[in-house]
ROROSE-188494 format. One record per residue (C-alpha): residue number from 1; residue in three letters; x, y, z. Coordinates in Angstrom, 3 decimals. Layout:
REM residues N
+-----+-----+----------+----------+----------+
:   k :   r :     east :    north :       up :
+-----+-----+----------+----------+----------+
: NUM : Ala :        X :        Y :        Z :
...
+-----+-----+----------+----------+----------+
END
This chain:
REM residues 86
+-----+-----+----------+----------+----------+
:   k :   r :     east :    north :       up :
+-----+-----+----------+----------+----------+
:   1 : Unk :    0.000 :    0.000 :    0.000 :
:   2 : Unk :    2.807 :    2.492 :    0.959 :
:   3 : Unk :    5.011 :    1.665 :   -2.244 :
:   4 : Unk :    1.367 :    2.501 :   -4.317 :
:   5 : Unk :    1.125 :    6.128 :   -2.365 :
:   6 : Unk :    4.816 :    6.602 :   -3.263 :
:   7 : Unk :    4.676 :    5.367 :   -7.220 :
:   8 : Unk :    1.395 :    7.462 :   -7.073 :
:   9 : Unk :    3.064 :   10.760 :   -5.484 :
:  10 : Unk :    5.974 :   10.391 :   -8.309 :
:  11 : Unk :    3.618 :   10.151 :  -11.295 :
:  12 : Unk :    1.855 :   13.246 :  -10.363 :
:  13 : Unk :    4.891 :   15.078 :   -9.190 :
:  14 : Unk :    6.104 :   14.248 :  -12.963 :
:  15 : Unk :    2.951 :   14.951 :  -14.369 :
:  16 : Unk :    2.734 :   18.454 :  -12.614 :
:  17 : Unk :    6.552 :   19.187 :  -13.924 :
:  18 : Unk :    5.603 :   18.585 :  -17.255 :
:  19 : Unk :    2.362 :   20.876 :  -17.232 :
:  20 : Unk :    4.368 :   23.574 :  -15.441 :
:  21 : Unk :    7.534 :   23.192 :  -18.515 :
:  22 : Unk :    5.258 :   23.575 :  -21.047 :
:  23 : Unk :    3.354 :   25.820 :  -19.619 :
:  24 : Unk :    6.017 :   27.918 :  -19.258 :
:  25 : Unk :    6.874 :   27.711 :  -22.846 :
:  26 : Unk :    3.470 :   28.669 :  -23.881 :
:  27 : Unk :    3.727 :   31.951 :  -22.013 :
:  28 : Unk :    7.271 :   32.639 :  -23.660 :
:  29 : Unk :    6.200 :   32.264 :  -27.153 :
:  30 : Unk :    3.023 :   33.867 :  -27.058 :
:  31 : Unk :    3.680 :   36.681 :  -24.428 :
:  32 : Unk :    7.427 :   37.075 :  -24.591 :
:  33 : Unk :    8.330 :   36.467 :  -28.103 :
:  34 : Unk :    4.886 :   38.222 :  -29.382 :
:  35 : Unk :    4.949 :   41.007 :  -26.686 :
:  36 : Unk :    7.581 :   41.483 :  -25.328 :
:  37 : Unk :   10.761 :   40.837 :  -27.161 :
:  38 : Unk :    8.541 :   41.892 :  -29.849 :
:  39 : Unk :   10.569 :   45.083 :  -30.702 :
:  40 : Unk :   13.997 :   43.009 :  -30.363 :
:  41 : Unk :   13.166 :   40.177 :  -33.134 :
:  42 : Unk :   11.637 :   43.323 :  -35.578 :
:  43 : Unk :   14.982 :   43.144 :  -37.722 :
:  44 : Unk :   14.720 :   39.162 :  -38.408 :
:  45 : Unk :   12.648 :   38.704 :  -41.660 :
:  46 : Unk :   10.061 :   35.418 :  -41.828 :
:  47 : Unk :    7.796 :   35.191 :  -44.878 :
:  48 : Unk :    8.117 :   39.177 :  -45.603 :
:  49 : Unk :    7.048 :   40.320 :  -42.197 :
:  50 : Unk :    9.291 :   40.160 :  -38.973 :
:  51 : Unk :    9.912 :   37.395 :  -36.327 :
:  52 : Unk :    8.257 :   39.334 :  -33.752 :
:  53 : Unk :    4.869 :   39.333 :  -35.851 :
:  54 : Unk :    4.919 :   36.264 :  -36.844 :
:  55 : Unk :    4.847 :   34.878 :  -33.726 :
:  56 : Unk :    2.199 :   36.788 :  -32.622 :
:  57 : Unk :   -0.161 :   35.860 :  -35.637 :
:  58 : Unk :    1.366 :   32.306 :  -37.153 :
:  59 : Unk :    4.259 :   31.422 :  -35.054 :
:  60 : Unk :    2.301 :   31.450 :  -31.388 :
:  61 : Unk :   -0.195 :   28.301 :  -33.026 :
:  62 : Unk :    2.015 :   26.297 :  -34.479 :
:  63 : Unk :    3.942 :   25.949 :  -31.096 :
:  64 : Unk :    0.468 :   25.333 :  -29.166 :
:  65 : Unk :   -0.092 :   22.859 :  -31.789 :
:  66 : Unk :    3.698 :   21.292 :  -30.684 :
:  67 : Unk :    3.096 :   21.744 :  -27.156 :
:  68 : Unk :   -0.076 :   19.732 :  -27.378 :
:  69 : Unk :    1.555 :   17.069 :  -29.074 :
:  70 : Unk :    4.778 :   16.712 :  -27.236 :
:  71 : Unk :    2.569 :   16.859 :  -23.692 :
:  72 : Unk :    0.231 :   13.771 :  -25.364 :
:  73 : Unk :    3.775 :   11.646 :  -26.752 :
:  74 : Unk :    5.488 :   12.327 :  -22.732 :
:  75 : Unk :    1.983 :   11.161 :  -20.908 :
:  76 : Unk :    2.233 :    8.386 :  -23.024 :
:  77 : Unk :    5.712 :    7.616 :  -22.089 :
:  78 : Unk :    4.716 :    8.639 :  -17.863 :
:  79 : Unk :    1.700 :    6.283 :  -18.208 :
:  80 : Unk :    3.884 :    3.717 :  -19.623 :
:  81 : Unk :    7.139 :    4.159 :  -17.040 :
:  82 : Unk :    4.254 :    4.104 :  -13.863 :
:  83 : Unk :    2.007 :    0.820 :  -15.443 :
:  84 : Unk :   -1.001 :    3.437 :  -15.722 :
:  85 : Unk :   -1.045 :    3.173 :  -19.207 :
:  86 : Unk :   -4.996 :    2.725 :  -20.810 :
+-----+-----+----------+----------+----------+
END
């Protein structure tokens, strides 16, 4: 029973890590590469506009699209490593 709280405790401690890192890089592409280091990426051209823009428009989805799928692949992998796997 006590090894099951433990190997319980450590799947949701990894779990929680992994929301919180990609959490994290959600809020640094879409507020500080859109916002705020907006003005610093303005002399990179992407597809006749600058970096800073296109993140805030294009750039901003594509890596919640990549966040989404890299969070799905490492539960698989979590589920798999704690035998919680469907």
């Amino acid at each position: 029973m006590d090894s099951e709280k433990n190997n319980a405790t450590a799947y949701w401690k990894a779990n929680v890590r992994l929301i919180t890192c990609c959490l994290v890089v959600w809020a640094l592409v879409s507020f500080g590469f859109g916002i705020l280091l907006r003005p610093m990426l303005a002399g990179i051209a992407v597809g006749g506009t600058d970096l800073g823009f296109w993140f805030a428009q294009q750039g901003s989805i594509i890596s919640f699209i990549g966040i989404i799928f890299f969070y799905a692949w490492k539960m698989n992998k979590l589920d798999k490593k704690f035998d919680v796997e469907e």
